[in-house]
C-alpha positions as a printed NumPy array, in Angstrom:
array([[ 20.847,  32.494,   3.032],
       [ 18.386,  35.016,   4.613],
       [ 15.624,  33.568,   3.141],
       [ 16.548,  30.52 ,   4.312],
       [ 17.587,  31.352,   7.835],
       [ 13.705,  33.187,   7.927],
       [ 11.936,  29.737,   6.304],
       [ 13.735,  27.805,   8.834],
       [ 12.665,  30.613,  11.749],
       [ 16.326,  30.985,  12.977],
       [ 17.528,  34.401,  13.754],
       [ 19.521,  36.527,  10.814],
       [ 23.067,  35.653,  12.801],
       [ 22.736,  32.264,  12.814],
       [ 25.327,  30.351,  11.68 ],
       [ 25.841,  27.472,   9.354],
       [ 25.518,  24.58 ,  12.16 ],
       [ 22.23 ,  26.167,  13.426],
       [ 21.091,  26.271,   9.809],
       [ 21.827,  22.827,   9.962],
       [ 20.544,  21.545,  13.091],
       [ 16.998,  23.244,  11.943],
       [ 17.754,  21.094,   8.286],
       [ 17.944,  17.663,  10.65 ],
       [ 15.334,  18.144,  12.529],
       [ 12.802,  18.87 ,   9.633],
       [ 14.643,  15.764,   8.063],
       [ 14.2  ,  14.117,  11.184],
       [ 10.263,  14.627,  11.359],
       [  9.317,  14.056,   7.981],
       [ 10.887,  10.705,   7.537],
       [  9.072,  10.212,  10.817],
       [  5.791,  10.912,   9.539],
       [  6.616,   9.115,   5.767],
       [  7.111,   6.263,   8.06 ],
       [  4.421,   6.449,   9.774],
       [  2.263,   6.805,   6.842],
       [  3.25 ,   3.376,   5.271],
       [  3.377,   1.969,   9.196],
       [ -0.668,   2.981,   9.234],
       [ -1.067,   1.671,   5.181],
       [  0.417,  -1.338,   6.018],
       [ -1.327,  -1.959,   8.957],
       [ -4.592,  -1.411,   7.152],
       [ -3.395,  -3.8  ,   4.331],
       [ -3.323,  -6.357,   7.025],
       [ -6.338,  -5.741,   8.4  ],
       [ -8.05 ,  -5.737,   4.581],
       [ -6.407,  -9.049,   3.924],
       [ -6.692, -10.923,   7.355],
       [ -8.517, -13.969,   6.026],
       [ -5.411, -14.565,   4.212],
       [ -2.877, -14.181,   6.901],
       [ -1.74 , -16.175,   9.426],
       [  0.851, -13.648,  10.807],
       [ -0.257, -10.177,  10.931],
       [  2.919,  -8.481,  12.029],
       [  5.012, -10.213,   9.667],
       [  2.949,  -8.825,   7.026],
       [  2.848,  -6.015,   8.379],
       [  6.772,  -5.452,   8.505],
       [  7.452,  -7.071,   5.038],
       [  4.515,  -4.834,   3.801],
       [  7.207,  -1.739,   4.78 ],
       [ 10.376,  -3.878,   3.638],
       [  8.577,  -3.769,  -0.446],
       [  4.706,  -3.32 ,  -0.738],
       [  4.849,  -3.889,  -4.106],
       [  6.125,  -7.481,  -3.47 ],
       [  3.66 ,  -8.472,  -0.623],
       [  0.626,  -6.682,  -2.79 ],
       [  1.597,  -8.795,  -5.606],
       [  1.716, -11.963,  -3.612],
       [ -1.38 , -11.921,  -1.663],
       [ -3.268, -10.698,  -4.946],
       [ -2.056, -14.152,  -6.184],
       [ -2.951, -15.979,  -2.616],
       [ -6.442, -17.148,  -3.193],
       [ -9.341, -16.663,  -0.093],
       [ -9.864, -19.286,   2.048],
       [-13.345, -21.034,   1.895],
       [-16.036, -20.706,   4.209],
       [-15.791, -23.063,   7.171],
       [-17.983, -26.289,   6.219],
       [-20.302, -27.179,   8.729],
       [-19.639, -30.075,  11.193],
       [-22.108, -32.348,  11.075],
       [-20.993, -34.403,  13.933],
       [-22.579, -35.286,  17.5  ],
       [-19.904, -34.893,  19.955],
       [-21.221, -31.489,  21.162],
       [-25.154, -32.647,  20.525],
       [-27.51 , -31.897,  23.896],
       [-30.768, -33.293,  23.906],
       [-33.508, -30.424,  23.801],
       [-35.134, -29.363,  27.159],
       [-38.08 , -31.186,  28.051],
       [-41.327, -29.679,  26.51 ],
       [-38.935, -28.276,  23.896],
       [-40.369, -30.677,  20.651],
       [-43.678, -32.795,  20.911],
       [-43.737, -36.207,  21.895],
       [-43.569, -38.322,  18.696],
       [-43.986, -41.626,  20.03 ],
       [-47.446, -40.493,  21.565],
       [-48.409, -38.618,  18.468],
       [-47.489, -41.911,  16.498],
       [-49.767, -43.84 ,  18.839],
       [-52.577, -41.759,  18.327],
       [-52.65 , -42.384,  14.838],
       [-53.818, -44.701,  12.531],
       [-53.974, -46.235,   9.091],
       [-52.373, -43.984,   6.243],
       [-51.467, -41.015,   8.488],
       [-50.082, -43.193,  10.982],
       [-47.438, -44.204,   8.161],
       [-47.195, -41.173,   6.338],
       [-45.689, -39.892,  10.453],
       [-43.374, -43.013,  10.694],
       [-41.995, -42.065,   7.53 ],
       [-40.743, -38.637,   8.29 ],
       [-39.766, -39.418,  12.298],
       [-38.798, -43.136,  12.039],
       [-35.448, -42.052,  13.465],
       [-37.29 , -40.11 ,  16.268],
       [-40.063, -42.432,  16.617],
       [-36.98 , -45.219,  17.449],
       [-35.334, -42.867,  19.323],
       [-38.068, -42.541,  22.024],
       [-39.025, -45.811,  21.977],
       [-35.319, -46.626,  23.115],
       [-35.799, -43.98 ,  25.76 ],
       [-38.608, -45.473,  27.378],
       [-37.461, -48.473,  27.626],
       [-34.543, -47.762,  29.565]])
């Protein structure tokens, strides 16, 4: 029990409920820093896996509850796929003036086969600015 009493840096006369006040409180702190430990792993886990997750901190706290379980079940969750690319014109802007060359003054200048070989790769902008000027 000397030994002990000298581990535990108590004095030789301490008694049994000092002995075990130093036992708790060693207890105490290493449960504190095991839980810690898988608090910090899980939290990382999260953070690995957040493309998968839609609530963080209820991974996070079933991650403690039985790793094993949530590891196994987001290893079977598949990733989600990129975000496609919206193709619509609700948020278009028309470019700044000056920003792309006039093509209905280009198109004018032209003539014969490059004159169609242009309306053939702007007809949409070629239309487009005619409808502009003649508002």
């Amino acid at each position: 029990m000397d030994k002990l009493r000298e581990l535990l840096g108590l004095e030789a006369e301490a008694g049994d409920d000092a002995i075990l006040a130093a036992v708790t409180a060693l207890k105490t702190a290493s449960d504190e820093a095991a839980a810690a430990k898988v608090k910090a792993e899980a939290e990382a886990f999260a953070d690995a896996n957040a493309d998968k997750i839609a609530n963080r901190d209820a991974v996070v706290r079933l991650y403690i509850e039985n790793r094993d379980a949530v590891k196994a079940a987001m290893a079977a969750i598949k990733a989600p796929p990129p975000p496609a690319r919206v193709t619509n014109s609700a948020g278009a802007q028309r470019p700044a003036a000056g920003a792309k060359p006039d093509v209905l003054a280009t198109y004018n200048s032209l003539s014969g086969r490059e004159r169609r070989a242009y309306l053939r790769e702007h007809a949409v902008e070629i239309e487009a600015a005619r409808r502009e000027a003649a508002k």
